[in-house]
Structures are given as structure tokens and as C-alpha cells.
Kinemage of the C-alpha trace (Angstrom):
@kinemage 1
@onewidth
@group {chain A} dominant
@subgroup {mainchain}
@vectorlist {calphas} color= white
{ca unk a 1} P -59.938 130.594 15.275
{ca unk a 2} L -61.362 127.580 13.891
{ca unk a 3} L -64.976 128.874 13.882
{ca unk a 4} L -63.803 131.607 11.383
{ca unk a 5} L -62.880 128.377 8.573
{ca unk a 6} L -64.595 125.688 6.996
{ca unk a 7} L -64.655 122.958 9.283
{ca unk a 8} L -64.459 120.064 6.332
{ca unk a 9} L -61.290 121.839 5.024
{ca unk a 10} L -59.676 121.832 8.145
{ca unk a 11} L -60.202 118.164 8.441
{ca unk a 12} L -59.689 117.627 4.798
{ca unk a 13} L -62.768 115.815 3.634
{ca unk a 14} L -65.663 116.445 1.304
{ca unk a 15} L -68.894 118.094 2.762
{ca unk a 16} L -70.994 114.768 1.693
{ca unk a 17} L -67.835 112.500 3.912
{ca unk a 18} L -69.189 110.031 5.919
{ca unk a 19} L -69.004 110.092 9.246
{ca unk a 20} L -66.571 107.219 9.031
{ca unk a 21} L -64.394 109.374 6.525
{ca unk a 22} L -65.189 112.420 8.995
{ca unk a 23} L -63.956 109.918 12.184
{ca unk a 24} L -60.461 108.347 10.223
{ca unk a 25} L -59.810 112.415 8.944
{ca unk a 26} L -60.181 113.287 12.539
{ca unk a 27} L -57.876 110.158 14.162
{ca unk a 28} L -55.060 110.771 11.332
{ca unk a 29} L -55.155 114.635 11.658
{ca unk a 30} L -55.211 114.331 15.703
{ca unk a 31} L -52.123 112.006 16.020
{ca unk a 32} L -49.789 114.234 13.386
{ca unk a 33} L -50.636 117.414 15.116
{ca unk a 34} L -51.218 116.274 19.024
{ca unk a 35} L -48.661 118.293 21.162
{ca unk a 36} L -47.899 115.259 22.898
{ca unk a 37} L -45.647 113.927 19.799
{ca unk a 38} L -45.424 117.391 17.703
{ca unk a 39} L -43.595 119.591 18.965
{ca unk a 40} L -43.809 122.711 16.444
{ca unk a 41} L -44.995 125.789 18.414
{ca unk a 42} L -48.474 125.849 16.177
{ca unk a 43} L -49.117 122.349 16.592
{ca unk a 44} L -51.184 123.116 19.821
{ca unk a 45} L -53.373 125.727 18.201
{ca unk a 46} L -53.991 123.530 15.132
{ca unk a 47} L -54.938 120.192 17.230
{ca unk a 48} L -57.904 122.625 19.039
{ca unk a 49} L -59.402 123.534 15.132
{ca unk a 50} L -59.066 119.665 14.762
{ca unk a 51} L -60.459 118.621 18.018
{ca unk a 52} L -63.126 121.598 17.307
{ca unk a 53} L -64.099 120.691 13.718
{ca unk a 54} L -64.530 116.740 14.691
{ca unk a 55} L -66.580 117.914 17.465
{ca unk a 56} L -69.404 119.231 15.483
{ca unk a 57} L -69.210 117.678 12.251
{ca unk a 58} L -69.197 114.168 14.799
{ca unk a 59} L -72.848 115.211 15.937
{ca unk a 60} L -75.667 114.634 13.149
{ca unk a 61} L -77.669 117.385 15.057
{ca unk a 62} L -74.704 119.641 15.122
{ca unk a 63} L -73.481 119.146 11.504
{ca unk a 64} L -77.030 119.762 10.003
{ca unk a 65} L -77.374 123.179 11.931
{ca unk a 66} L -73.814 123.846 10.667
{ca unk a 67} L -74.294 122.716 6.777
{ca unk a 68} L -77.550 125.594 7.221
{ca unk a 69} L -75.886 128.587 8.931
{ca unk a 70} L -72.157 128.146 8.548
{ca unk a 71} L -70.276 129.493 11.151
{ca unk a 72} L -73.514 131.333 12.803
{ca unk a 73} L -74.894 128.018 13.757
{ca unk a 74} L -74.327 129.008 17.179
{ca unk a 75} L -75.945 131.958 17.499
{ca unk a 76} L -79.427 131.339 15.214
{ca unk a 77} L -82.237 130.411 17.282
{ca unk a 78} L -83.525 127.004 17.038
{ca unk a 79} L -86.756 128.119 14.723
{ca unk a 80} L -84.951 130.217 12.025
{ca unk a 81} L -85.927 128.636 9.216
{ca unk a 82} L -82.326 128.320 6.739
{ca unk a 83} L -83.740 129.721 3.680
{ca unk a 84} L -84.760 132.422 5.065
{ca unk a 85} L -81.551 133.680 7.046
{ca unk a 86} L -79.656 133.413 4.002
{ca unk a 87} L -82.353 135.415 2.518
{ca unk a 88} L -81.862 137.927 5.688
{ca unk a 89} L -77.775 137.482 5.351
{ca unk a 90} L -78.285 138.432 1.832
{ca unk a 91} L -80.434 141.575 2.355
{ca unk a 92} L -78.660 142.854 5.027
{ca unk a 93} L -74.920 142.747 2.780
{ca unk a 94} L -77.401 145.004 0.068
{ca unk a 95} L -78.839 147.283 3.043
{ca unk a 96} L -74.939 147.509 4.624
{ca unk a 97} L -73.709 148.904 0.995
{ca unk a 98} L -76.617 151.190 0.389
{ca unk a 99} L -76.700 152.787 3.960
{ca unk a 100} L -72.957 154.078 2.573
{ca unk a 101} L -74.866 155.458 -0.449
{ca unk a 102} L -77.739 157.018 1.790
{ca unk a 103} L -79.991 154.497 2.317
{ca unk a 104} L -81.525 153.386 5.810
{ca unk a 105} L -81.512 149.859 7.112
{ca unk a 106} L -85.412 148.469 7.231
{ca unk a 107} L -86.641 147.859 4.239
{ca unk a 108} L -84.215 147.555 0.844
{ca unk a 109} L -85.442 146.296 -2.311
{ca unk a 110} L -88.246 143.464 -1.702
{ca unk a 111} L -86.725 142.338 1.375
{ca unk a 112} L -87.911 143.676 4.790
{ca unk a 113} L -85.153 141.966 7.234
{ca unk a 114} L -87.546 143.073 10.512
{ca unk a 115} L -90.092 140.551 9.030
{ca unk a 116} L -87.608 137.986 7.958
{ca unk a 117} L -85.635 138.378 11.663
{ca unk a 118} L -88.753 139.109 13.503
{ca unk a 119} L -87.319 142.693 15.196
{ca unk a 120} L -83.786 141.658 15.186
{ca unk a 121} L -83.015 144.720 13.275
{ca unk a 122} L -85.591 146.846 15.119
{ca unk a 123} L -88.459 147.237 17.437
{ca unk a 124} L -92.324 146.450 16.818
{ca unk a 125} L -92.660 149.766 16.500
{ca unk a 126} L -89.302 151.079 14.380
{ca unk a 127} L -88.443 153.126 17.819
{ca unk a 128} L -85.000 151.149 18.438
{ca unk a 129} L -83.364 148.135 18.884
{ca unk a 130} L -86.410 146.211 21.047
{ca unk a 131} L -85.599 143.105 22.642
{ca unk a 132} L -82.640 141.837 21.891
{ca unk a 133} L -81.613 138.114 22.878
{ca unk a 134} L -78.406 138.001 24.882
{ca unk a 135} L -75.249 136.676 23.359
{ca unk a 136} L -73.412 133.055 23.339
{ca unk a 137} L -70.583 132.861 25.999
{ca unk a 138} L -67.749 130.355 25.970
{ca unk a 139} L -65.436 129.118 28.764
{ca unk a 140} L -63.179 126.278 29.085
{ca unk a 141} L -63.062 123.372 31.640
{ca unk a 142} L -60.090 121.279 32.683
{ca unk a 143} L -61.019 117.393 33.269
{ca unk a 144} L -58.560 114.599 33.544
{ca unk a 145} L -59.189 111.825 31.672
{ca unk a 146} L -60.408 109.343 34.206
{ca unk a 147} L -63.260 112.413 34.247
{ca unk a 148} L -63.896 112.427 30.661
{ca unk a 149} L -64.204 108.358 30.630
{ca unk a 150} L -66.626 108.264 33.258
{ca unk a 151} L -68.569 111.603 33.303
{ca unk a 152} L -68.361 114.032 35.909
{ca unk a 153} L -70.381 116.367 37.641
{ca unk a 154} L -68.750 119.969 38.932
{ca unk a 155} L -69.536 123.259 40.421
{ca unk a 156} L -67.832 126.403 38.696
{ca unk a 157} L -67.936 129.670 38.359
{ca unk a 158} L -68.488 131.931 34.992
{ca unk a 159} L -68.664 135.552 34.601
{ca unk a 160} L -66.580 137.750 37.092
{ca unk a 161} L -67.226 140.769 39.759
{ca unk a 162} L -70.977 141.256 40.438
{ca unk a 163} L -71.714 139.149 37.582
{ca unk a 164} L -69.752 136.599 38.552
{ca unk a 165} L -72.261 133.212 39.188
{ca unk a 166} L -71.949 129.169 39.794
{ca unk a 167} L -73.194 126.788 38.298
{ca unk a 168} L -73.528 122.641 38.907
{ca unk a 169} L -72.840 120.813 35.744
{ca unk a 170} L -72.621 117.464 34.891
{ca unk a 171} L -70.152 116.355 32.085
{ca unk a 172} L -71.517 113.144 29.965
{ca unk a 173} L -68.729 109.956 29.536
{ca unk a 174} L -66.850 109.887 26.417
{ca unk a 175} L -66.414 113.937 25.769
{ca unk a 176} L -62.956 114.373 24.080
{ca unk a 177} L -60.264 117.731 24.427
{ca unk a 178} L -61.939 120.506 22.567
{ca unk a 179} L -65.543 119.340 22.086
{ca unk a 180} L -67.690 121.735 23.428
{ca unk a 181} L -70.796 121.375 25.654
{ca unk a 182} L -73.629 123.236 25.251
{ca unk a 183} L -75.493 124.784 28.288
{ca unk a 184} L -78.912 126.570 26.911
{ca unk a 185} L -80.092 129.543 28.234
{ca unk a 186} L -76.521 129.684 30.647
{ca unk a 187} L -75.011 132.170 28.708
{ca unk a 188} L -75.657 136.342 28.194
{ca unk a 189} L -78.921 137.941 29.423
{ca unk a 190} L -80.904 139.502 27.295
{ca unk a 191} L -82.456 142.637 26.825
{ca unk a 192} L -86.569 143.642 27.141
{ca unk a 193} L -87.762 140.110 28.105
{ca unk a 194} L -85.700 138.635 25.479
{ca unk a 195} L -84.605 135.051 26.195
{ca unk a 196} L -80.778 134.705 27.512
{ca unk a 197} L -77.846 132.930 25.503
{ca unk a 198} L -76.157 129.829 26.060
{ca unk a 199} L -72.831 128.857 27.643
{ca unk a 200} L -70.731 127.252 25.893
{ca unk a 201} L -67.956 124.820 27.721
{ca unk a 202} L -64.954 123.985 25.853
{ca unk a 203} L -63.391 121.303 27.484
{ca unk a 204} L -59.837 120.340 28.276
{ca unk a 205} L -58.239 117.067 29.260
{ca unk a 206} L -55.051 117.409 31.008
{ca unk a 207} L -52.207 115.118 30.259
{ca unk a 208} L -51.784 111.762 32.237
{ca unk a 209} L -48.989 110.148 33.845
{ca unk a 210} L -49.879 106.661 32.040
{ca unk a 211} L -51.807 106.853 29.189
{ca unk a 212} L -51.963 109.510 26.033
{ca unk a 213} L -55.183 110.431 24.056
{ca unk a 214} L -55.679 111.067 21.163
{ca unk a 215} L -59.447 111.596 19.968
{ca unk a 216} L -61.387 108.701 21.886
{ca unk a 217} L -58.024 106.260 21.144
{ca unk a 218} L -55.680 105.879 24.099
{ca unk a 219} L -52.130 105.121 24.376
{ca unk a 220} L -50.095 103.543 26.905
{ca unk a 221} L -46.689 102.168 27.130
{ca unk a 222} L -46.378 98.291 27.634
{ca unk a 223} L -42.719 97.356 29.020
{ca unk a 224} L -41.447 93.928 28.177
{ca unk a 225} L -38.667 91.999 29.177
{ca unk a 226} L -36.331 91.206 26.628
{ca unk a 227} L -37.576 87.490 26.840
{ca unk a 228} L -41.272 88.516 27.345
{ca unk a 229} L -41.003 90.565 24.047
{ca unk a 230} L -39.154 87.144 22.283
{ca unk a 231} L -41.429 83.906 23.794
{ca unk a 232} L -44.465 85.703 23.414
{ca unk a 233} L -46.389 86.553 26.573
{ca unk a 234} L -49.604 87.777 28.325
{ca unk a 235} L -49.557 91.311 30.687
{ca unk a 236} L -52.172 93.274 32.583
{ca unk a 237} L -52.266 97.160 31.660
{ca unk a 238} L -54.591 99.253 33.425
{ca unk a 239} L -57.016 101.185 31.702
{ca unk a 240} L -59.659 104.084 32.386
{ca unk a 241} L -62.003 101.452 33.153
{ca unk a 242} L -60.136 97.850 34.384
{ca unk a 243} L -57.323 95.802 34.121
{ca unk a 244} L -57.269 94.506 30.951
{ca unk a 245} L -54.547 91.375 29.512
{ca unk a 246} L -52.739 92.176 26.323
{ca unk a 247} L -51.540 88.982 24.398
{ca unk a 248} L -48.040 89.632 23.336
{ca unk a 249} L -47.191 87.283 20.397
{ca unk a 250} L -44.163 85.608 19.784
{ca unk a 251} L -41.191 87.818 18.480
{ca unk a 252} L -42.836 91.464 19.153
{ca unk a 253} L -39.893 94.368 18.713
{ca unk a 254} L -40.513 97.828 20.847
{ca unk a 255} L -42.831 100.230 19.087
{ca unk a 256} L -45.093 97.496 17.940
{ca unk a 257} L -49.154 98.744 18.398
{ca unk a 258} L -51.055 96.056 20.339
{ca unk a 259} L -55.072 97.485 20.073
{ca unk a 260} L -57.650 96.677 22.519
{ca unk a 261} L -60.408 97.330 20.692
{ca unk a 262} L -63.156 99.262 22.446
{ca unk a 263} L -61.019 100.190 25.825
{ca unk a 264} L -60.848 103.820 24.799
{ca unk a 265} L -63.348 106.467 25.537
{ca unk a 266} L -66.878 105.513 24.983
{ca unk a 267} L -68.719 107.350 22.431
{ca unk a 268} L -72.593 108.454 23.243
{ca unk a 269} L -73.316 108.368 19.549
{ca unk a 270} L -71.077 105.445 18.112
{ca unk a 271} L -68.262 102.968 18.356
{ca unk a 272} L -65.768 103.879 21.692
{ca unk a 273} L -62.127 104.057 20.641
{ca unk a 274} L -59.499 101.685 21.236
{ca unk a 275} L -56.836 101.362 23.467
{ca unk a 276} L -52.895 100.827 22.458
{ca unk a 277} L -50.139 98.977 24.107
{ca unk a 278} L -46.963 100.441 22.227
{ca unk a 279} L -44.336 97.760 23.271
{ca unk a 280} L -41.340 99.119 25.193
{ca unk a 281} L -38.473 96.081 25.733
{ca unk a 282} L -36.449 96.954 28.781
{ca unk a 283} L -33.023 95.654 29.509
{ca unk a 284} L -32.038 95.498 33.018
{ca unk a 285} L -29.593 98.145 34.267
{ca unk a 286} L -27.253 95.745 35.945
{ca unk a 287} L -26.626 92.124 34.715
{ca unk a 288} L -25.857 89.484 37.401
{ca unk a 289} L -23.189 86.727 36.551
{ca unk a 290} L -25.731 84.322 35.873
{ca unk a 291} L -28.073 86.690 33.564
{ca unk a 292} L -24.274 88.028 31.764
{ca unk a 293} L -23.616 84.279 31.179
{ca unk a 294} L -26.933 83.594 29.866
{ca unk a 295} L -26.918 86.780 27.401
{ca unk a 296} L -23.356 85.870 25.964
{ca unk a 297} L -24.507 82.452 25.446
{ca unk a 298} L -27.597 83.307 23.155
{ca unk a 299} L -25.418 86.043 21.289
{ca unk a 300} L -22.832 83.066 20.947
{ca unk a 301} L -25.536 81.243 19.204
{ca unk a 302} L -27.878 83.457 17.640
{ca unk a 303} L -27.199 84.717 13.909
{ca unk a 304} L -29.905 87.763 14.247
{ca unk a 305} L -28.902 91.038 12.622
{ca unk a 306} L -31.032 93.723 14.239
{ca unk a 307} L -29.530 96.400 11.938
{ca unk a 308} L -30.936 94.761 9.025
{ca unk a 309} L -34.069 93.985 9.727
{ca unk a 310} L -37.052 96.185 8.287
């Protein structure tokens, strides 16, 4: 899981990267591994630690609380000051390795980790466990991508049996596949008047007929004429949001990248991502007289060598 690894080596940067270097990491990462267009079976698995690792290293808030606890940042209460869980992480390796030599779990050396964790370890009064806060949960939630452009809000259900309950939640625009939402105090109850965990919604955009997405960029195939693709032309494409006009220039081959700057999915905290016509020339599938006379004419005239261009 990606939560077990570094989150800067999975996206290959630096842990002082910008968050533009974090953002172009993220986009170049995201295309080579997408399912969509890789089609090795661990391709899928590998795009979530992407989509996961841009997701929090993306958020200022998120990336500081990571930088400080590593891959506890989850589960360390909001107060916890970071010097002094590693202090706590630190004393509780020693007490682990001296409990195997005899020794108990309070108090080892100069460090007393019920002070440090404020009865984490133990109650007030050393006579058990106490109150214990209740644990993170994840689960995952399917949105299409018309969803994830404009925000949605949805009823669903966590938890099964008795402790099966619903819950309304609204999803923000601009959320991409694998970023996960956090819902505070949603998750696992805890124990003694301990405050509960939070629930954690991983979400996941479904593929779409027209366009493909990758990070906040989106893709969509724009089909040309032979003529159109040759003379140069202008063509409405629909996108998440409105029909927008791509200018094709003059002489465009299939494959070429026309980019719509902006006509991706927004992006709460920065610049939205663009949006991609990948030409497409179609040839009809059956050539009146008139269009078979008009075709032999221009290869009659013209001296272009597709096969050697570059």
C-alpha cells in the first residue's frame, strides 16, 4: 500500500520539490502508468500510490502533517506536538525491546510515554488501557467525472450489520481518482468518552464514454475530416463544463495535442488542468464517384511522402 512508502519516492522528487515539481512528477507519472493506456497488470495498483501520494503532498495542510508524522499523519490528533511523538515513537521502540528483556511498558529510561501520549499507553490511574480514541476508517466512493467537475452531494452507507449507518456527504469540485476526503469524527467510536475517528473516503472516478483523465488534465478525441485536418479548421468539443471551439491549424496530422488551457478539472487550491483534443483524421468508409475523382486527382498532383515524414 502506498501509505506503507515514502510518498516523494513514489513520485520521484526531492522532499523540498515544489509544488510545481510535485504537480509535473504527478502529471508525467499519471499518464505512463494510467490503466487507460498501460496495460501491465500492476499498472492499476501503481496509478492509486500515484494518485494517493499527489493527493497529500498537493495539500500544504496535508504535506506539513505528513513531513511531521510520516505515515501516522492520519491517525495523530491534531494537538500532538511533532517533537514530542518522535520522542514517544522513540521511547516506545526502547520500552518494546526491554519488555523482551523483563521490563514493563510505563516508564523506561527518562521517558514516561503516559505523559508524553497523555494515557495513550495507560489509564490516569495505571489500572488499564483508559479511554482510548476510536480508529481511522476508510471506504471508497465511485463518482463519474461530470460529479467530480462539479461537486456532488450523496447519501451512503458505511459500516455493515447493526453497525451499519448513512451518511449525507457532499463532494467539493475538482477532487481527482484516489484523493481522499476526510470526514472528522465519521469514523470508529471510541472507548470511555474518548472522541471517535474519522472516515476516510477514497474516491473513484469511473471511466467515460468521451473524455479520459488523467490527474485534473482531460482527454478527448477530436475527429477531422481529411480536409478539415489539411485547410485548417475550427470544431466544437464538449467538455465537463460547455462547448468549447478548438482552432485546428493548417496541416494538423492525427495524434497531434490541441490544449485548452484551463477546461480540465478545477483545482480548490491552484491552477485547473487543461483539456486535450488529440486529433483523429477520419476517412469516409465509402467514396462516391465524385469524392473517388477528387482523391485521385490530388494524389495525381501531390508529391507528399507520408512514410517519410517525422
Amino acid at each position: 500500500m502506498a501509505s506503507d512508502r515514502d510518498f516523494y519516492q513514489i513520485l520521484g522528487v526531492p522532499r523540498n520539490a515544489s509544488e510545481d515539481e510535485i504537480q509535473r512528477a504527478y502529471r508525467k507519472l499519471a499518464r505512463a502508468h494510467h490503466p487507460d493506456v498501460n496495460k501491465d497488470p500492476s499498472a492499476e495498483d501503481r496509478f492509486k500510490d500515484i494518485s494517493e501520494a499527489y493527493a497529500v503532498l498537493s495539500d500544504p495542510s496535508t504535506r506539513r502533517r505528513y513531513d511531521a508524522f510520516g505515515p501516522d499523519f492520519r491517525q495523530v490528533p491534531e494537538d500532538v506536538d511533532p517533537e514530542e511523538w518522535r520522542r514517544a515513537r522513540a521511547g516506545a521502540g526502547r520500552t518494546r525491546q526491554g519488555a523482551r528483556g523483563g521490563f514493563g511498558y510505563s516508564n523506561v529510561g527518562d521517558i514516561d510515554l503516559d505523559d508524553l501520549l497523555g494515557g495513550l499507553f495507560t489509564g490516569r490511574g495505571g489500572r488499564g488501557w483508559g479511554a482510548v480514541p476510536g480508529a481511522d476508517q476508510t471506504a471508497e466512493i465511485d463518482l463519474t467525472i461530470d460529479e467530480a467537475f462539479h461537486g456532488v452531494r450523496r447519501s451512503l452507507t458505511v459500516g455493515s450489520g447493526s453497525r451499519a449507518r448513512s451518511l449525507e456527504v457532499t463532494i467539493p469540485p475538482g477532487v481527482t481518482d484516489g484523493q481522499r476526503i476526510r470526514l472528522a469524527g465519521q469514523g470508529g467510536r471510541g472507548s470511555d468518552g474518548a472522541p471517535p475517528g474519522d472516515l476516510y473516503l477514497i474516491v473513484r472516478i469511473a471511466p467515460h464514454p468521451a473524455y479520459r483523465l488523467v490527474g485534473r488534465d482531460l482527454y478527448v478525441d477530436l475527429r477531422l475530416a481529411p480536409w478539415e485536418a489539411a485547410l485548417g479548421t475550427s470544431v466544437a468539443v464538449e467538455t465537463p463544463a460547455a462547448e468549447a471551439k478548438v482552432k485546428v491549424p493548417a496541416g494538423t496530422s492525427s495524434g497531434k495535442r490541441l490544449r485548452l488551457r484551463g477546461r480540465g478539472l478545477p483545482n480548490p487550491r491552484g491552477k485547473p488542468g487543461d483539456l486535450f483534443a488529440e486529433a483523429r483524421i477520419m476517412v469516409p468508409p465509402r467514396l462516391s464517384k465524385a469524392e473517388r475523382d477528387l482523391f485521385e486527382q490530388l494524389a495525381a498532383v501531390s508529391d507528399f511522402e507520408p512514410r517519410r515524414q517525422r
